[in-house]
C-alpha positions, 0 to 999 in steps of 0.5 A: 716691348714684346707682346704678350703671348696667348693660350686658349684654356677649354676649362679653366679653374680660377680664382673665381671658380670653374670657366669655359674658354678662357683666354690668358695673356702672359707677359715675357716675364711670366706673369698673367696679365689678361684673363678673359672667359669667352673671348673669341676674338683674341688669336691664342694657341688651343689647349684642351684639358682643365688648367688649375693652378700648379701646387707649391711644395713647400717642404724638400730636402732633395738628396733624400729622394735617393733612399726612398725605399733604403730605410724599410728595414726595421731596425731593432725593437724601437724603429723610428725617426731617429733609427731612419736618421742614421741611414740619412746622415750615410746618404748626406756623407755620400751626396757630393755636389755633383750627386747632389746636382744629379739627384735634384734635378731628377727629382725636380723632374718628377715633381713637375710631371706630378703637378708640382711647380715650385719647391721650397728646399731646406737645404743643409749639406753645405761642406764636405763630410769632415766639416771642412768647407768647399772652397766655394762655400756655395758649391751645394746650394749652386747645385741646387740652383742648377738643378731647378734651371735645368728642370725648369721649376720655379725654386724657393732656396732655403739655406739652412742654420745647424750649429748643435746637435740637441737642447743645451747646446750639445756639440753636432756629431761627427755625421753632422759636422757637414751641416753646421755653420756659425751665425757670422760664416752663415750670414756670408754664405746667405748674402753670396746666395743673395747675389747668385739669385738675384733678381730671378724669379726664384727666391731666396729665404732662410732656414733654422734647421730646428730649435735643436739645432738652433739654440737661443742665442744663435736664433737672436743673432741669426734675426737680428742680422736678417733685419737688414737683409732681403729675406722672403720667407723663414722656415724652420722643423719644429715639434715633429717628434715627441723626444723633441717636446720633451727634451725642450720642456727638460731645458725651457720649461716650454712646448717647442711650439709655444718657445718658438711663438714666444721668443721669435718675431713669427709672423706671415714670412714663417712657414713652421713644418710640421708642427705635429705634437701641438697642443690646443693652446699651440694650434690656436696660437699658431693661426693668430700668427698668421704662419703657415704650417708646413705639413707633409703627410706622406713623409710624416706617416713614414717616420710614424711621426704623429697625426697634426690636429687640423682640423682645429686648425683650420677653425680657428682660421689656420694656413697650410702648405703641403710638401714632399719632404723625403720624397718617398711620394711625389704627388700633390693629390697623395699628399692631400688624400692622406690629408684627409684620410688621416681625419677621416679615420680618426673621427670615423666621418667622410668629407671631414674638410668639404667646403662650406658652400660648395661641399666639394673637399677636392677643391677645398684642399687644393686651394688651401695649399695652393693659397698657403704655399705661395705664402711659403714659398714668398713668391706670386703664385699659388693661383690662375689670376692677373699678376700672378705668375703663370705656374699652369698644371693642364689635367687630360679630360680625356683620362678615363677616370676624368671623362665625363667630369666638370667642375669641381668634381674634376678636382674631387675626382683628381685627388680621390679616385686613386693612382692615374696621373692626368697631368698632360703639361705644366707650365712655369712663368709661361713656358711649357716644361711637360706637354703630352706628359713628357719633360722636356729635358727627362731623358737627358736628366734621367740618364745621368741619373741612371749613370751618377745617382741611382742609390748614391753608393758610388764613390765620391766625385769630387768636382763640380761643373755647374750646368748651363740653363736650358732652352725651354721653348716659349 
């Protein structure tokens, strides 16, 4: 058996609050399986900085980050959500395995230089731009899974069920037939995922791209088939924008949100994104659910989609997790900020979501989503502690804006002193991925980038080479 290999952390913020050198062992696996504060016996490899908990992502829909800046051209009198969607559904036509392989794995490189170490990806390009099928139906999902072993982030793979286009189960269009899959031909494209996964430390759960999307009776059926099948997490869109709540009150007579926790088996395995146009009774039904919500700021002010009312939320005992979704931002810290932002100047107050006891509002939103993501994502991370994977973000204390800083202001300072990134290296399951700010694998992926994905108007490349894993150094 091998032995465990060991890191001597200076700082090191863990389950139990802020410790100075700090021993963690980590199994060939990549699970922690030791912590000790203050051991100077044990012969471990030096790492200067503050070591935190790498952030989950818990949203991503990874082609999208090849438009970030297309779409900031209003587009007549009333730009939207639905205007930006015409621009996506050009992208989606364009994004070929191969393009969709190179932007992924680009993408996944910036998220780990940021301090993202795991994604959940929503993921519904599934055929060719007509509908036809690949002839490997798994083509797309298997770029997605290359891309994430070539970068080196830990991935939560979300297939994801499109069968209509809106309520009343109008017929997708046109843009959208390369989504769209019914109940029987979905399940055999999620159980071939199941085998491809398999026992990595990856995970595979499922999607419902929305209620729209989704109606009634293919929910039921899609449920009732993942009784017997191994299925971590469920995520599925919903109440993101108020066309949406009205047209499900047009043809339920409901919220989307009260439809959903009325008529679906929601519970700790479901991660609901967005959930924007909630109500109080909604909000306070969502937390007695004990599902996650899915929020992700950046994206979300984008679209103009709305404010979600968190604050209530988190006191009635509510969970959330942060994601990047269209990627127009690529931070963690970004996320949280406008988190807390958004409060700040709807109640025109500071420190609206400061912990109770410690007071620090950095610290209590780290650990919100980093606790909530790991939810989300239905793997064992989200934490510095024995048995969890070992997904470690090292912040430079050197960076001026760090210098001096100890503690819990070292995460106040992190999210609320602006722009610098002081992520030096990140580890995923115990191996190095980013140290002195490189990847280790950024140049090669960023070239082909560079040569095959840029602005993703290049014609379509019709086949597929899957990537070999690579060599990450233990």
């Amino acid at each position: 058996m091998t032995p465990p290999a060991h890191f001597r952390f200076a700082n090191a913020w863990l389950a139990d609050g802020w410790r100075q050198d700090v021993v963690i062992g980590i199994d060939a696996g990549g699970d922690i399986v030791s912590i000790r504060s203050g051991d100077r016996e044990t012969k471990a490899a030096a790492v200067a900085g503050a070591a935190i908990a790498g952030m989950p992502n818990v949203h991503s829909h990874a082609f999208q980050r090849a438009m970030a800046g297309l779409a900031e051209r209003r587009a007549g009198s009333n730009d939207s959500f639905w205007t930006w969607r015409e621009t996506m559904y050009e992208l989606a036509r364009r994004t070929t395995p191969r393009l969709l392989n190179v932007i992924a794995a680009q993408l996944y490189v910036e998220m780990l230089k940021a301090g993202y170490t795991s994604v959940c990806e929503f993921h519904y390009l599934h055929h060719q731009p007509d509908g036809a099928p690949y002839t490997d139906r798994s083509v797309m999902a298997q770029a997605i899974l290359d891309a994430a072993s070539a970068a080196g982030i830990g991935l939560t793979l979300l297939p994801t069920l499109y069968c209509t286009s809106d309520f009343g189960a109008v017929p997708p269009t046109q843009r959208q037939r390369q989504f769209v899959h019914d109940v029987p031909r979905f399940l055999e494209l999620f159980d071939d995922l199941r085998g491809r996964v398999g026992s990595s430390p990856n995970s595979l759960g499922v999607a419902i791209h929305s209620l729209r999307a989704v109606p009634p009776a293919h929910l039921n059926e899609l449920m009732g088939a993942l009784g017997s099948r191994d299925c971590s997490v469920v995520h599925i869109h919903v109440a993101e924008q108020q066309r949406e709540v009205a047209e499900c009150l047009r043809h339920t007579q409901q919220r989307p949100i009260q439809w959903l926790l009325d008529h679906a088996p929601v519970d700790d395995r479901w991660c609901l994104i967005h959930a924007t146009h909630a109500v109080d009774s909604e909000v306070d039904a969502m937390a007695r659910s004990r599902a996650v919500v899915g929020l992700c700021p950046t994206t979300e002010a984008n679209l103009g989609d709305g404010l979600f009312p968190l604050g209530r939320f988190l006191e009635a005992g509510g969970t959330i997790g942060i994601g990047s979704d269209s990627h127009i931002s690529i931070s963690p810290v970004e996320e949280l900020r406008w988190l807390e932002y958004q409060s700040r100047l709807a109640r025109q107050e500071r420190n609206v979501f400061a912990d109770p006891a410690s007071g620090s509002t950095g610290s209590r939103l780290w650990r919100l989503a980093c606790d909530g993501g790991a939810r989300a994502c239905g793997r064992n991370i989200g934490a510095l502690d024995t048995g969890r994977r070992a997904d470690i973000v090292v912040l430079d204390l050197d960076t001026p804006m760090l210098v001096g800083r100890s503690g819990d202001a070292i995460i106040d300072t992190l999210i609320f002193s602006g722009q610098p990134n002081p992520v030096r290296d990140v580890m995923v399951g115990g191996r190095w991925v980013v140290q002195d700010g490189r990847h280790f694998a950024e140049a090669a992926i960023a070239g082909s980038y560079r040569r095959e994905g840029g602005v993703a108007i290049q014609p379509p490349q019709p086949e597929y080479r899957s990537i070999p894993p690579p060599r990450i150094a233990p």
